[in-house]
C-alpha positions, 0 to 999 in steps of 0.5 A: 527759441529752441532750434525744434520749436518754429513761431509764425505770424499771421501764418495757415495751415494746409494739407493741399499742395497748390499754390492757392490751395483749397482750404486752409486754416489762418491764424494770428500766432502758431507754434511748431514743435519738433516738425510733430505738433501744431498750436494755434492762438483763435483759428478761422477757416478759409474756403478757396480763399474765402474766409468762413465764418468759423472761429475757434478759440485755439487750434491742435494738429498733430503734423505727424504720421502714426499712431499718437497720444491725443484727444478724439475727435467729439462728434454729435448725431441723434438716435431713438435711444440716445436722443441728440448726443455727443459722441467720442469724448475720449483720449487716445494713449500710445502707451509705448510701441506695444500698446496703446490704450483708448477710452471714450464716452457717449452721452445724450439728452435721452438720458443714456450713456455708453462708456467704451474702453479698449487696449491692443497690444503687439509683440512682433514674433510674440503675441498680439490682441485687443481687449475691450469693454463697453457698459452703459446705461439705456433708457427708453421711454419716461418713468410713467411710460407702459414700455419704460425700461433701463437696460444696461448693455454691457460687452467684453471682447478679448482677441488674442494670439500667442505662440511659443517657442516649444509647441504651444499655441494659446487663443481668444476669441471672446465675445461676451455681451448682455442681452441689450448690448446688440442694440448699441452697437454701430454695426447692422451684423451685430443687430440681428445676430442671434448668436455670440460664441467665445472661447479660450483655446490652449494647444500643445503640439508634440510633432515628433511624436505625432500628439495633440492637446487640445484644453478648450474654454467655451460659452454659447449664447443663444441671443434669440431665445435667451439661453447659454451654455458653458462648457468649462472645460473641453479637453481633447488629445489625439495620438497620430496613426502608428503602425504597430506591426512595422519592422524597423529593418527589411529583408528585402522582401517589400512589406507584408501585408500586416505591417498596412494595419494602423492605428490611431487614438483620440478622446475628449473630455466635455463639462457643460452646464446649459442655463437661462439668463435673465434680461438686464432691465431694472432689478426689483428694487428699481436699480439696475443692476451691475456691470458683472451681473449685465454682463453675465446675466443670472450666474450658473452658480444659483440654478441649473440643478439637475432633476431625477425621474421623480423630480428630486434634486440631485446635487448635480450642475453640471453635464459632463462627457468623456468619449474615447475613439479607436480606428483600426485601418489598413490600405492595400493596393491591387495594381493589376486592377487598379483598385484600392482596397481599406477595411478599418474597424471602428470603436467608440466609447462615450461615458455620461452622467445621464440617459433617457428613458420614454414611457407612455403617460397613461393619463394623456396616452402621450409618450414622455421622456424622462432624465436618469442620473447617473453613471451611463457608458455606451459603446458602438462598434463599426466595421467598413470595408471600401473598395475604390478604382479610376476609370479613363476614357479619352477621344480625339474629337476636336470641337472649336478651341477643345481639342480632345476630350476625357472622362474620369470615373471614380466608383466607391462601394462601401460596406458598413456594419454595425450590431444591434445596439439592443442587447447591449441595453443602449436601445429600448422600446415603448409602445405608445397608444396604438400599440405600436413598438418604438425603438429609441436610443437611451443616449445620443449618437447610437442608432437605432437600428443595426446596420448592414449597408452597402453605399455607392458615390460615383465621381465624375470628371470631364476635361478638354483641351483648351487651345489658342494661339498667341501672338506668334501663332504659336498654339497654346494648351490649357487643361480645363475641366467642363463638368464635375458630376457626382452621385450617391446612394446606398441599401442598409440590408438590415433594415426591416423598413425602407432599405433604400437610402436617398440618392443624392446628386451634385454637379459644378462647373466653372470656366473663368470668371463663370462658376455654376452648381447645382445639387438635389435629392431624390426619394424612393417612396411615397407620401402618405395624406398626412406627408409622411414617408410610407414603407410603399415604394414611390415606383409602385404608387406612380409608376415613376421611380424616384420623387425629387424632395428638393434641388438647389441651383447657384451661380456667379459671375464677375466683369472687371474691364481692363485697368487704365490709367485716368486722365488725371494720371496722365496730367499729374504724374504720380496721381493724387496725394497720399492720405495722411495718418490714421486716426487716434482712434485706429489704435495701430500697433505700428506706424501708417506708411504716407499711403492708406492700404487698399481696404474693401469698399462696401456701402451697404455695411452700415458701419461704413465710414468714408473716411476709411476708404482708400484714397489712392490712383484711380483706375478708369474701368468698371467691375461687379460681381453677380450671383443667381440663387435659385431653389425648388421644394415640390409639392407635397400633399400637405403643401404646394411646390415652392420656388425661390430665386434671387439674383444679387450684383455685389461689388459694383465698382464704376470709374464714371469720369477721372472724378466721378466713381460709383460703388454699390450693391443690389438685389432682386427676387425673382418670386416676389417680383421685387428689389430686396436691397438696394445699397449707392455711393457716388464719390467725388474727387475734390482734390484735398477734399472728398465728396460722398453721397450715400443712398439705401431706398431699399432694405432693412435699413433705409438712409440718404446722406451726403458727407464732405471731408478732408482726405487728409487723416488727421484733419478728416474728423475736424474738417468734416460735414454729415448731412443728416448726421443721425445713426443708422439705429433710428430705424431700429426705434420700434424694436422693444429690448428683451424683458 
């Protein structure tokens, strides 16, 4: 035999270090070929040295660390869509150290099938990425069923990052899928998400200079109400803040005042075309249709054809934008009154191929808005002028550990301008059927009426000492910060109509592990029977000055005791095994080290799978993190006063015994009197093997199940036992896909 191949008879194999190990598989003849792969002849398993009652005709171990070529592990379950299927039929290439390439395949006895596809690649230095596909065909129902129907859920992700060497950066982050795809996915968050975002993103950096350039591929797909928008493209470029006035040689004489003023550029260019895409359900001639049309849905190629005020086509598909922004800023430093002084002047032009014009329909007395093509451009100019100062005060009162206490007032009065956008026809008037004037902006982002304001926030800061001794009696000192307080408001002097703007408040404090804020708004006039804000101020209808629209309350703390060393540590010096290598499937770019990194653990995902959690020493202790969410909206006339409140404790991690463990997370709302969601593990440490028990009584999904596994990596999807081995989209099965 070859000096890299080593034969045994009547031989096992094992991952457990003892001497009579746990398990073990047996056979008659096995093949070991370069210290990598094991063979086998018929294979039996044995349990504590018990021999089971489960043969196979040959057996294939991969004996190696890392990524490697092979097939997948086949698994089975059932589903309300698939039936009882098989699962992960499928092989595994590492196509060389850069890339490695993944296919596999569900079937079930539904009819359904789901074929899934993806290649991640790595370049160190370089780039780096995934590209994935998945389409499939669903069935739900009999063809003589009310409700049958065939769905094909197709989905393309692509992730990338490349960076070059002369400034250019180029992404992905695409997520391209079909009207059905959330429904086959094996995660919660993909269920009930409503919306999917991708984009290609190309960026060229001109550092010396202070440039960018930005070219922007984007696709937004509202899943929730059927519609997409492309925007093909979007290009941005940006001129950093140049002093044009600055000598490049001084007399000695400091800077004058103009060389303060600088000026800065950007502008972008937005080409959109907003459509409906039609469901991937059978076709009218009862095919389903293909993987580009699933994927895509109804093509922007055949509708969206724009419409004038009269209703005719006007040949245009797409809406495109251009918009060009010049800021004009200077910052002057009073030192003898610690002030700061910054006027700066805004000008800001948008080009568009449409705007709005409002009428009143004579027949329903309803004003209507109708589109006009064409070229349109509207300017808006904005002048401020921002004077900001700090003011301190401190006091030596001692209280307990603080020693000394300091108050921080930062005052920010800010005057804006802003002309009448009516002479430059940007805003108009229609009167509806009262006879009242309604002024109306015939383009976003221009305000209606001319501003004059003056605003106001105010920043406040507490901070104390905080002192205590050390071991040594010697007396240490940490600066803290009791109370963050901020408050905001402002008078527009050119409003003919409630001047007052809302005053806003916020406050946050944190100290340790505790963190707390609140924020609220408050209004200076009354409600009218209907609800609406009236011009009558809230002072003179109730005697009290403000009324309070809403105020949100949020804080959080975390426990974590102090770590020790388990009993089993102290036993056994080094504490468990290391895992074994990851699965195929994983498709790592680089080689595993012999022990798993640390992963987050989180039961309620329900994409959780234990045979990722990290299977390192254990820390005897406890740790858990809480949050307290709580929310007021007063009483209105049309409504009654509404709170919500919620406390969730996430995170619970708790070392019950050197073997048991407990990880979870729970809600409970205060309102409502009851549990939202309640998500336990409970994990038992077998040595070579490993115990879970999962449970959900409460929630959006409920389950119960019980796995039993090897730890080691490459045997856990061979030497695995799930109890009851069902996905968690059962509990989805009344849920009816989008026609």
């Amino acid at each position: 035999a070859a000096p890299d191949v080593i034969y045994a008879s009547h031989a096992a194999y094992t991952t457990c270090e003892l001497d009579h190990p746990h398990y073990a598989v047996e056979a008659g003849r096995i093949k070991v070929e370069n210290g990598e792969t094991v063979y086998t002849g018929p294979v039996r398993l044995r349990l504590l040295g018990i021999p089971m009652p489960l043969w196979l005709p040959f057996g294939y171990f991969p004996a190696t660390e890392g990524r490697r070529s092979g097939p997948l592990a086949v698994g089975y379950g059932t589903s309300a869509d698939f039936g009882l299927y098989l699962e992960d039929l499928g092989y595994y290439w590492a196509a060389s150290d850069y890339i490695g390439l993944l296919g596999k395949l569900r079937i079930g006895t539904a009819g359904s099938i789901q074929a899934d596809g993806q290649m991640e690649y790595n370049r160190k230095y370089a780039y780096d990425g995934t590209l994935s596909l998945s389409y499939g065909r669903l069935r739900r129902g009999e063809s003589d069923d009310l409700d049958f129907s065939i769905s094909t859920p197709a989905r393309l992700v692509w992730i990338h990052n490349q960076t070059f060497p002369a400034g250019q950066r180029l992404t992905a982050n695409v997520d391209l899928q079909s009207s059905s795809a959330r429904f086959v996915s094996n995660d919660l968050a993909d269920q009930v998400r409503q919306t999917s975002i991708s984009s290609v993103t190309y960026t060229q950096t001109w550092s010396r200079v202070g440039r960018s350039l930005n070219v922007q591929l984007r696709a937004d797909q509202q899943l929730d109400v059927n519609s997409a928008q492309l925007t093909l493209p979007r290009v941005s470029f940006s001129q950093q803040r140049r002093f044009p006035f600055r000598r490049s040689t001084r007399d000695g004489r400091g800077e004058r005042w103009y060389e303060q003023i600088g000026i800065s550029y950007s502008g972008s260019f937005n080409n959109d075309f907003r459509y409906t895409p039609r469901a991937d359900s059978l076709v009218a001639d009862g095919s389903a249709p293909s993987w580009v049309s699933a994927l895509f849905s109804q093509s922007a190629f055949d509708e969206g054809v724009t419409t004038d005020i009269n209703g005719e086509p006007t040949g245009e598909r797409f809406a495109y934008a251009a918009r060009h922004q010049v800021p004009i800023a200077a910052n002057f430093a009073v030192p003898r009154y610690n002030l700061t002084v910054t006027p700066s002047l805004t000008y800001t032009e948008n080009w568009l191929n449409e705007r709005s014009l409002r009428s009143l329909d004579p027949i329903t007395n309803q004003i209507v808005t109708e589109t006009d093509p064409g070229f349109t451009f509207a300017r808006r100019i904005q002048a401020n002028l921002t004077l900001s100062t700090e003011l301190f005060g401190t006091t030596g009162l001692r209280l307990g550990p603080f020693d000394g206490f300091r108050h921080k007032l930062a005052p920010r009065l800010r005057m804006a301008f802003e002309p009448d956008y009516a002479r430059l026809g940007t805003v108009r008037t229609v009167v509806d059927s009262t006879g009242r004037e309604i002024r109306y902006a015939t383009v976003p982002s221009i305000p209606t009426d001319p501003t004059a304001s003056l605003r106001f926030s105010i920043d406040n800061a507490f901070l104390t000492r905080f002192v205590r001794q050390d071991s040594t009696g010697e007396e240490q000192r940490e600066t803290i910060q009791l109370l963050a307080l901020a408050v905001s408001g402002g008078y527009n002097l050119a409003a003919e109509s409630r001047p007052l703007e809302d005053l806003r408040f916020s406050a946050n404090t944190r100290r340790g592990v505790f963190s707390a804020t609140a924020t609220g708004t408050f209004s200076f006039y009354a409600l009218d029977d209907g609800g609406l804000m009236t011009d009558e101020t809230y002072l003179s209808a109730t005697g009290r000055p403000a009324r309070l629209t809403d105020l949100s309350f949020r804080s959080g703390f975390s426990l974590r005791s102090r770590s020790r060393r388990s009993l089993a540590e102290r036993r056994e010096p080094g504490g468990l095994l290391p895992s074994g290598p990851s699965s195929p499937a994983s498709l790592s770019p680089t080689p595993t080290t012999e022990a798993e990194p640390e992963v987050p653990y989180d039961p309620a995902s329900p994409s959780y799978d234990a045979r990722a959690v990290p299977v390192g020493p254990w820390n005897a202790g406890i740790s858990a993190s809480f949050d307290l969410t709580a929310a007021f909206r007063p009483a209105t006339p049309t409504q009654d006063a509404r709170w919500t409140a919620t406390v969730g404790m996430n995170q619970l991690s708790m070392q019950l015994t050197p073997k048991w463990s407990l990880t979870g997370s729970a809600g409970f709302d205060f309102i409502q009197g009851e549990v939202s969601q309640v998500a336990l593990a409970l994990r038992r440490d077998l040595h070579c093997w490993e115990m879970q028990i999962r449970w959900q009584p409460v929630g959006l999904v409920r389950s119960f199940g019980v796995s039993l596994y090897v730890k080691s990596g490459y045997l856990r999807d061979l030497l695995r036992l799930d109890v009851p081995n069902a996905d968690f989209r059962s509990a989805f099965s009344n849920v009816s896909l989008p026609q």
